[in-house]
N, C-alpha and C positions, 0 to 999 in steps of 0.2 A: 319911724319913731323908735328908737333905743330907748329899752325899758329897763330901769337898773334893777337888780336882783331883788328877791321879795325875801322879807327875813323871817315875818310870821310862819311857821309852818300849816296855818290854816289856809292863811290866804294865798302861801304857795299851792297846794292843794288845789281850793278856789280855781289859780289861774290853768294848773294844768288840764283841771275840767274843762274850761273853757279853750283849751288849745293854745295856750302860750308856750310859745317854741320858748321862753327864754326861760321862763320854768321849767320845762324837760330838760334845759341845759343844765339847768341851775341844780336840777336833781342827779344829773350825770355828773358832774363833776365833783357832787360831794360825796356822792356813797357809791362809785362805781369802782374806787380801787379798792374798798372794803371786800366787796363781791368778790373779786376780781381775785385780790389775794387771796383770801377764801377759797375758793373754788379748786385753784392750783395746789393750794395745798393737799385738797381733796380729791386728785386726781385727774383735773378737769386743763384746759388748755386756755390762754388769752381767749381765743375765739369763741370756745365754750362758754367764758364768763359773760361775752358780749352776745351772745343770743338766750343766755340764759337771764341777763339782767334786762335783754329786751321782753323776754315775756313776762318777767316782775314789774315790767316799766306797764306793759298791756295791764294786766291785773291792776294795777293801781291805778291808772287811768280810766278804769271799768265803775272800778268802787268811786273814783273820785265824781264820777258821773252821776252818783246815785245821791240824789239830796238827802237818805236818810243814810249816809252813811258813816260813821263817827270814828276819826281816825284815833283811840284811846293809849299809842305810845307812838314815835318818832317815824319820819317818812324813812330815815332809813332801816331803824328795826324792822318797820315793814316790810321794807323791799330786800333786806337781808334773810327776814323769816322767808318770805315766800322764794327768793332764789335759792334758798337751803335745801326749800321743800323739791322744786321743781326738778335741782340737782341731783334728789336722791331718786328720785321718781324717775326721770332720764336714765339712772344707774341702772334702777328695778327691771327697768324695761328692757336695755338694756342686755341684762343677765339673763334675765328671760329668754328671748330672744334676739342675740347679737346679730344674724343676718338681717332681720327685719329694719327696715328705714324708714317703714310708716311713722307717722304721727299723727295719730286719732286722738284730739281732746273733745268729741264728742262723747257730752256726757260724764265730765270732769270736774265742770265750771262749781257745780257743787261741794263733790270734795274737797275740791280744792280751798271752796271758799271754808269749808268749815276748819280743814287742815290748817288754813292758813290764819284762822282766831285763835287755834289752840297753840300755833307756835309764835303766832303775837305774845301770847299772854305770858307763854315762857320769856322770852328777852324781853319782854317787859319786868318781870319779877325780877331778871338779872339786873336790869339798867339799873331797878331802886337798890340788889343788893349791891351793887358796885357803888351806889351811890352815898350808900350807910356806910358801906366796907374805906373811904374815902375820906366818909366826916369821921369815921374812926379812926383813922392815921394821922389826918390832924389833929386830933386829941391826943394823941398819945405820948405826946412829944418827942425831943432827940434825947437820947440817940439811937432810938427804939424805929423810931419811923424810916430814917436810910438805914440801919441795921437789917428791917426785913425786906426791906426795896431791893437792895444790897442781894439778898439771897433769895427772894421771887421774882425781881423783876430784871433785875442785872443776870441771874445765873450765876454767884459767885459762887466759891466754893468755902468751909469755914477757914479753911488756911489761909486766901486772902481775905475772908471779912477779919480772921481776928491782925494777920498785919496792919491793915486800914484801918483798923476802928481800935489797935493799940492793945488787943489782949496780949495775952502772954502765951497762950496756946490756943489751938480752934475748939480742944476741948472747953473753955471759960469762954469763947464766943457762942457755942453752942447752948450752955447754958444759959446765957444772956439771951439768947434766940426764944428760947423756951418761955421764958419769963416775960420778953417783949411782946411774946404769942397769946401768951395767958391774960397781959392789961390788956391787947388787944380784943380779944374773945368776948371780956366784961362787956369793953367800951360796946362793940359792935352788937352786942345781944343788947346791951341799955338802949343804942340810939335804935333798935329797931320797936324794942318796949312800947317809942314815945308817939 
């Protein structure tokens, strides 16, 4: 029987408790190349990302098992906090001692578990400010909203925002920059206010 993908994230959850392979896929496939690129940027290799996302996959599979357990932001902030953590911990070790190949997580499952709430709670508070910082940009209208996309999320530089967006020099784009930053600032401190 072919189980179509589950879209609640609780009851995705649910099923990985209970050993649904189609849910372990379904979580692989959605936040594996988040890890993944993550990882590499930080040092790590394809392979790396794939034993390191396998041991976020165990941890989550562990918590998923425990009926008191209460997932409070996204499976994969989760499993991004905890491969972040495990990542750096792998480094620690690591540094510490590069010839050693041991891997002792006896007597971890603690830390980790605690490590791994406090860096939930971090990319949780990013998700809602990304999420404010977002209903902030649609408030603020054009041509304010591609103007700063244009130079945080493109990389442009003001010499072409001011050709594209018709100043007259990057200095009068810059200024506009400034001012787009300032109604932005309002907006995003109001919607956080509410």
């Amino acid at each position: 029987m072919v189980q179509s993908p589950v879209n609640n994230e609780h009851h995705l959850l649910a099923a990985l408790a209970a050993g649904d392979r189609t849910a372990t896929e379904q979580i692989y496939q959605q936040h594996f190349k988040i890890v993944n690129g993550w990882l590499i940027k930080n040092g790590g290799t394809s392979a790396d990302a794939a034993d390191v996302f396998q041991e976020a996959m165990v941890v989550l599979f562990g918590k998923a098992e425990n009926e008191d357990f209460r997932l409070t932001c996204s499976i994969g902030t989760y499993l991004f906090a905890v491969s972040k953590r495990l990542w750096y911990k792998k480094l620690q070790r690591q540094s510490r001692d590069p010839v050693s190949l041991k891997y002792d997580t006896e007597g971890e499952e603690d830390e980790y578990g605690v490590a791994h709430e406090e860096d939930i709670n971090v990319h949780h508070e990013r998700e809602v400010h990304y999420e404010q910082l977002n209903t902030a940009l649609d408030q603020i209208g054009e041509p304010c909203r591609s103007l700063l996309k244009a130079f945080y999320h493109n990389d442009k530089s003001m010499q072409e925002i001011a050709a594209d967006f018709g100043y007259t020099n990057p200095e009068n784009a810059k200024t506009q920059k400034y001012k787009c930053l300032t109604r932005l600032r309002k907006l995003f401190y109001g919607v956080q206010a509410k």
